[in-house]
N, C-alpha and C positions, 0 to 999 in steps of 0.2 A: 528378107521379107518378114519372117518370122519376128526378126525383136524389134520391127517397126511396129507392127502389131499388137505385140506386150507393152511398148513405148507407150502406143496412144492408150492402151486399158487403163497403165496405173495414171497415168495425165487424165483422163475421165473421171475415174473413182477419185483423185484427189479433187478436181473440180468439183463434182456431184456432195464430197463429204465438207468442202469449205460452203459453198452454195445453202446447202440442207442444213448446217447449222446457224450459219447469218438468218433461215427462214425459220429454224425453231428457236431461237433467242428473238426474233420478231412475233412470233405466234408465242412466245413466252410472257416477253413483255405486253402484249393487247389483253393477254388474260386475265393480268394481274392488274391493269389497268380496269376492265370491264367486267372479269366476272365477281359475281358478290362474294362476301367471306364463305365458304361452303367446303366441305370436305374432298368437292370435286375441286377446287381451285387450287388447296392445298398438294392435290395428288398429282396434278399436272404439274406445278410450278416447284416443288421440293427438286431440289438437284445435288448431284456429286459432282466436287471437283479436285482433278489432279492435277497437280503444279511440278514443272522441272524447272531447275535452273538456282538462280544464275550461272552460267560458264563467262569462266574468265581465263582470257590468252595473252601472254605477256608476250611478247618478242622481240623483245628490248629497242628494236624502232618503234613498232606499233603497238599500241595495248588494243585490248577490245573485249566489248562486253556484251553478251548474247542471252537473254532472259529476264526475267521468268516468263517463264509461256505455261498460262493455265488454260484448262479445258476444261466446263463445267456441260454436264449434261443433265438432263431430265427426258419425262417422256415427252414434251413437246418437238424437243430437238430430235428425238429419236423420227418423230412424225415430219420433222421438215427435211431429214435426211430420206425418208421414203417417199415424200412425195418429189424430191428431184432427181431421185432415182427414177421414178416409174415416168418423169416425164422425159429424162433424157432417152431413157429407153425407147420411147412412144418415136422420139425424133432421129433420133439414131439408128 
């Protein structure tokens, strides 16, 4: 019962942290589309991003190639990841 429990928390929080950033790269994107040049537009829309990869696995039948997987954030993302937080919780 126990690590069904854990099971569905980390399956939420991954849902909630893929979900919240699709919504702050949309709330990223309308900004920069709509708000004027401004110091505010600047300070929401500046982002960090970190990249891993490529991994590559030979195994002499199969090859296969896994990457790069970059993650960029700013504050928007940060705000589209709270606001699907606070509604899954609302629902949950």
């Amino acid at each position: 019962m126990l690590v069904d429990t854990r099971r569905r928390g980390i399956i939420r929080l991954i849902w909630t942290l893929v979900l919240g950033l699709f919504l702050g790269g949309l709330l990223t994107k309308l900004s920069e589309m709509f708000l004027p040049d401004s110091a505010a537009r600047e300070f929401l829309t500046t982002s960090v991003a970190a990249d891993i990869g490529p991994f590559y696995i030979d195994l002499v039948a199969v090859a296969l190639t896994i990457g790069p997987l970059t993650v960029t954030l700013n504050v928007l993302s940060l705000v589209g990841v709270g606001i699907v937080a606070l509604i899954a919780r609302s629902w949950i």
